[in-house]
C-alpha positions as CSV (number, residue, x, y, z in Angstrom):
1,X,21.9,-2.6,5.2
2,X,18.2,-1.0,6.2
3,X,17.7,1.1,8.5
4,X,15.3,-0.1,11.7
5,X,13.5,3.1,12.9
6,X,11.0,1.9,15.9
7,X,8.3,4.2,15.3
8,X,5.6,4.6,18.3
9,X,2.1,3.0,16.5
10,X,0.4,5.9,18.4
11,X,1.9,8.9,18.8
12,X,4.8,8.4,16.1
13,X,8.0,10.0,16.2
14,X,8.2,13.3,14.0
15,X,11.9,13.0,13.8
16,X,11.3,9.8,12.4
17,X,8.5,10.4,10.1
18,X,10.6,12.8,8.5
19,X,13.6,10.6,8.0
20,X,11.3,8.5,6.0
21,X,9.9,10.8,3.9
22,X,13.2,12.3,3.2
23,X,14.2,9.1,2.0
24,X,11.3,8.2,0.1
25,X,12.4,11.2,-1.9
26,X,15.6,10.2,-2.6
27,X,14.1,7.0,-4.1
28,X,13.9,4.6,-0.9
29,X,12.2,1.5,-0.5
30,X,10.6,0.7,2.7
31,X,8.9,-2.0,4.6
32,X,6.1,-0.2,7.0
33,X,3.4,-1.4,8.6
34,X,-1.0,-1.1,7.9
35,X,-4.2,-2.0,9.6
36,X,-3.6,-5.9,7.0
37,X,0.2,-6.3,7.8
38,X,3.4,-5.3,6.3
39,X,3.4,-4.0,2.6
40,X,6.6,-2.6,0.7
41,X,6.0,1.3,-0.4
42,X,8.0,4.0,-2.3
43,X,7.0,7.2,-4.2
44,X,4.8,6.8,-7.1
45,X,7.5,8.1,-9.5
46,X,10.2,5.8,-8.7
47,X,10.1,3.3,-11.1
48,X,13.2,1.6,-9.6
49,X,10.9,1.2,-6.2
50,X,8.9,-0.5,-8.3
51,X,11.0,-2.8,-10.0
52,X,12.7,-4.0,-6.9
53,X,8.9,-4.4,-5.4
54,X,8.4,-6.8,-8.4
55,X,11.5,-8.5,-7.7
56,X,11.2,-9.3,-4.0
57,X,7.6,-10.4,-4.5
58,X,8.7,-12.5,-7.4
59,X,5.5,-11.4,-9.4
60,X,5.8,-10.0,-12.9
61,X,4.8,-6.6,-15.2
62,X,1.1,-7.9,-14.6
63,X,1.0,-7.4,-11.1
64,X,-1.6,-4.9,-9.7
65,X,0.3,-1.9,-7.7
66,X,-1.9,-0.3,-4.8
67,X,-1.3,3.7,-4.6
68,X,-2.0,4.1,-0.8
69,X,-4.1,7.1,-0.1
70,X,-4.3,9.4,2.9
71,X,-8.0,10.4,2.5
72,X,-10.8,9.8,0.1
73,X,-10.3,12.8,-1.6
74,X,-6.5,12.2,-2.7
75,X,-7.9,8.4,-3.9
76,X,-10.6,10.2,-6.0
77,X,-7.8,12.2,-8.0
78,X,-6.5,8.6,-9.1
79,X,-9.1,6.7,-10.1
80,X,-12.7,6.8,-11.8
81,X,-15.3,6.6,-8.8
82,X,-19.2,6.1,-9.9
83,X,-21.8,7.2,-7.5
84,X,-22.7,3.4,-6.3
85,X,-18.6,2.8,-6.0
86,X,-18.7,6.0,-4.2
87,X,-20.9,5.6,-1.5
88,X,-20.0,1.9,-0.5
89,X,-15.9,2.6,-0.5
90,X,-16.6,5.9,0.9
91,X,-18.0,3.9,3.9
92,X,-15.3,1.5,3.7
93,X,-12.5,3.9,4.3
94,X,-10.2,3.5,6.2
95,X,-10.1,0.5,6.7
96,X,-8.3,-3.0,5.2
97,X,-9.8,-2.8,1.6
98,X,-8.0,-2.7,-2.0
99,X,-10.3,-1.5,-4.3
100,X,-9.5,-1.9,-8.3
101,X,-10.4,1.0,-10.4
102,X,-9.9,2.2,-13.9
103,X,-7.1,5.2,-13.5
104,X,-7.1,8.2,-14.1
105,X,-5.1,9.8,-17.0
106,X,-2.4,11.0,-14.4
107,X,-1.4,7.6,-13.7
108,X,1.5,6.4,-15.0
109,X,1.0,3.2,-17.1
110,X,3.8,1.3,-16.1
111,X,1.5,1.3,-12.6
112,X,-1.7,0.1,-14.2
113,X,-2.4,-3.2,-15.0
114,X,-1.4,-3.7,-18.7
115,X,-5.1,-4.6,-20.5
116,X,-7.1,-3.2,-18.0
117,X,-5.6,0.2,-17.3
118,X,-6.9,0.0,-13.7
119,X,-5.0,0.2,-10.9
120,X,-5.8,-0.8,-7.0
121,X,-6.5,2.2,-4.5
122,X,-6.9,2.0,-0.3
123,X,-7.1,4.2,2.8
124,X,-5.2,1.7,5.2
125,X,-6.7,2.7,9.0
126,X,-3.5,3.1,10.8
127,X,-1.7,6.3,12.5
128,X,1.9,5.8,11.3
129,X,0.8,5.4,7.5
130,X,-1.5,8.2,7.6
131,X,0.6,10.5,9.8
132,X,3.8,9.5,7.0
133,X,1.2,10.5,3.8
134,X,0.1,13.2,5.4
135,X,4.0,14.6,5.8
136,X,4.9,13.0,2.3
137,X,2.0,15.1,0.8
138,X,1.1,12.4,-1.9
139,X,0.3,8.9,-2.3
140,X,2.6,6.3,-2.4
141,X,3.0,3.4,-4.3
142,X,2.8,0.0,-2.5
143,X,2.5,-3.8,-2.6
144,X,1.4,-6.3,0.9
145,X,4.6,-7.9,1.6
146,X,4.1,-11.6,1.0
147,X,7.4,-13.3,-0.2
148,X,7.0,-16.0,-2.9
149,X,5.8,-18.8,-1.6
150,X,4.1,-17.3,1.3
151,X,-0.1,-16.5,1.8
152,X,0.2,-13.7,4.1
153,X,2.1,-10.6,5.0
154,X,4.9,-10.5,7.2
155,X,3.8,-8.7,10.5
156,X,6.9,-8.3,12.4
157,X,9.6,-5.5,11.7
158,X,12.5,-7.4,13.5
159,X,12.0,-10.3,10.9
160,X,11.6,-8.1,7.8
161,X,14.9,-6.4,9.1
162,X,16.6,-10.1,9.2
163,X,15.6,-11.7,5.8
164,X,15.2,-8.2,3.6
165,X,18.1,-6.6,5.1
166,X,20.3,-5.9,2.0
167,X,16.8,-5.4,-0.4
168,X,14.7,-2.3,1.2
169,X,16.4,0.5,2.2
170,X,14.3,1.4,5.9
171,X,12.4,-0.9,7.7
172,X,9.2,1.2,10.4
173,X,8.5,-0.9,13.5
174,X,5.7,0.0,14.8
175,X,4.7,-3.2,16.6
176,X,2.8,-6.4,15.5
177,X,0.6,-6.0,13.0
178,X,-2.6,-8.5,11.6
179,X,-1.4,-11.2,9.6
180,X,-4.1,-11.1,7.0
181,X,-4.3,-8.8,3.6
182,X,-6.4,-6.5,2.9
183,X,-9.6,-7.7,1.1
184,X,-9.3,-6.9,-2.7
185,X,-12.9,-5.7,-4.5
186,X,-12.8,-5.4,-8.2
187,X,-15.1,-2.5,-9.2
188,X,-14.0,-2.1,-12.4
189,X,-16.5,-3.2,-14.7
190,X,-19.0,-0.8,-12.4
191,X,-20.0,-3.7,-9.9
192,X,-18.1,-5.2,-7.0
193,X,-16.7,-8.5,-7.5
194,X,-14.7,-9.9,-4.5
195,X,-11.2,-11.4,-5.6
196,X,-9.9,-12.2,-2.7
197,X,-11.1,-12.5,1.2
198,X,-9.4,-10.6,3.6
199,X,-8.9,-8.6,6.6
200,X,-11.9,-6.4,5.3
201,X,-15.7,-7.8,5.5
202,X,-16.2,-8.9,2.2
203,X,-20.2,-9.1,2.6
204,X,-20.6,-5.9,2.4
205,X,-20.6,-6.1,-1.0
């Protein structure tokens, strides 16, 4: 069974912060909250994290992972940023954006997509994600929780406790959250291309 932790969305519990990052280093899965609803998350080198993400999503080996970020300079480390990606994301952040980037060589490939080698990247606007990266001290590897079958992530904790009970290991209430994903920008090819509307304004690029 998960654990429920009901985290405070503004002034979150240490105690608890710490309970998640101490199990997000023994290889947890968690359901937490973001500024574009719920999304699963686990540490970038837990490749059964990963696998189970895949398998409660019901998406397969070509699915693009997000590595959620804490700040603009941990996202640079991960992926190739040109000066015109730079300035536009850099404006962005935080905020409910997945940008797609080619990786950099310290990212494993099982995370990249399998032809591109890119890999997505975002700075979620939201105190309990950045206060548990901040403590974590690195990035973690994450995926919006919509179930198969399902357009949008699930924004209630209680619910995600009920249905994923017995498939994530801690479940971070933090209240309700927006129902809509993030908007994902392709920048890839060194141009933004907009794959899919979101949360984010997608004019702005």
């Amino acid at each position: 069974m998960a654990r429920y932790l009901d985290v405070h969305p503004d002034n979150p519990q240490p105690r608890f912060l710490q309970q998640i990052v101490d199990a997000l280093h023994d290889d947890a899965l968690i359901a937490y909250p973001t500024d574009s609803g719920y999304a699963l998350g686990c540490r970038i080198g837990n490749k059964d994290g990963r696998d189970r993400i895949l398998k409660i999503r019901g998406l397969d080996d070509r699915h693009h992972f997000t590595l959620v970020c804490r700040d603009f300079s941990q996202l640079g480390q991960l992926v190739h940023v040109d000066n015109a990606a730079f300035r536009a994301i850099r404006s962005a952040t935080p905020g409910p954006y997945t940008f797609i980037l080619p990786a950099m060589p310290e990212v494993p490939r099982r995370l990249m997509h399998p032809k591109k080698r890119t890999v997505g990247v975002r700075i979620p606007d939201h105190r309990v994600v950045h206060d548990l990266l901040d403590l974590l001290g690195e990035p973690m590897l994450s995926s919006s929780l919509i179930l198969p079958g399902e357009t949008e992530p699930r924004t209630m904790g209680w619910e995600i406790k009920e249905e994923l009970d017995h498939a994530v290991d801690i479940v971070v209430e933090a209240g309700e959250t927006p129902a809509e994903p993030t908007t994902v920008v392709d920048w890839s090819e060194g141009y933004p291309e907009v794959l899919r509307r979101g949360a984010g304004d997608p004019d702005r690029f």
